[in-house]
C-alpha positions as CSV (number, residue, x, y, z in Angstrom):
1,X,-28.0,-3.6,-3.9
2,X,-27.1,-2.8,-7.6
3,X,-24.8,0.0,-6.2
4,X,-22.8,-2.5,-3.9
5,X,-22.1,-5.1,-6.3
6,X,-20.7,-2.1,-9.0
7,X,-18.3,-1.5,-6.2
8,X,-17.3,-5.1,-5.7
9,X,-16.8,-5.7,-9.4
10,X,-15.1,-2.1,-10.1
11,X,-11.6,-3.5,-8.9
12,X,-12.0,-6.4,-10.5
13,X,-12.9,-4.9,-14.2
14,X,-10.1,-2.2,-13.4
15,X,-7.6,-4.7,-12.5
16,X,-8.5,-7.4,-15.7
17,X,-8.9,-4.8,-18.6
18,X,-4.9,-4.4,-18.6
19,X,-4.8,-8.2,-18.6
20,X,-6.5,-8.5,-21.8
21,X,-4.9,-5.8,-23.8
22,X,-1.3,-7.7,-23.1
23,X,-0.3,-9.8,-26.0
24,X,2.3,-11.6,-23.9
25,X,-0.6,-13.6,-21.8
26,X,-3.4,-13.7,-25.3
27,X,-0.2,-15.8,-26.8
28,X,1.6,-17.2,-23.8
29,X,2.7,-20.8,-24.4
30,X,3.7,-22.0,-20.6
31,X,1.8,-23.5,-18.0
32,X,-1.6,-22.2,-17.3
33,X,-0.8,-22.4,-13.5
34,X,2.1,-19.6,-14.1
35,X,-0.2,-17.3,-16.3
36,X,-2.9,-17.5,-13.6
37,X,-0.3,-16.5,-10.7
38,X,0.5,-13.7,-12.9
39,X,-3.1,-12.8,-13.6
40,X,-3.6,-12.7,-9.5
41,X,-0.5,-10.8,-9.4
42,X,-1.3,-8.0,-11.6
43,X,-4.8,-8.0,-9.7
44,X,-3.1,-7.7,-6.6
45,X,-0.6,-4.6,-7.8
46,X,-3.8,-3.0,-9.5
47,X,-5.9,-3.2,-6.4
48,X,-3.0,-0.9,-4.2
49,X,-2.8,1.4,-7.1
């Protein structure tokens, strides 16, 4: 069981720690809707890599 979920949340951590080193997104003053398609985005790209 313990093993299964580390490999459901490996992607995700893999994919978010990027996310939270960019200053762009820590200090981004637009819409919250665009910063969270670009969150999904990156996710996404990270996921095929």
């Amino acid at each position: 069981m313990n093993e299964a979920r580390a490999r459901l949340r490996y992607p995700v951590e893999r994919g978010m720690a990027p996310l939270k080193t960019w200053r762009t997104l820590r200090k981004a003053r637009c819409s919250p809707t665009w910063l969270t398609t670009a969150a999904k985005a990156v996710l996404t790209l990270e996921s095929y890599r």
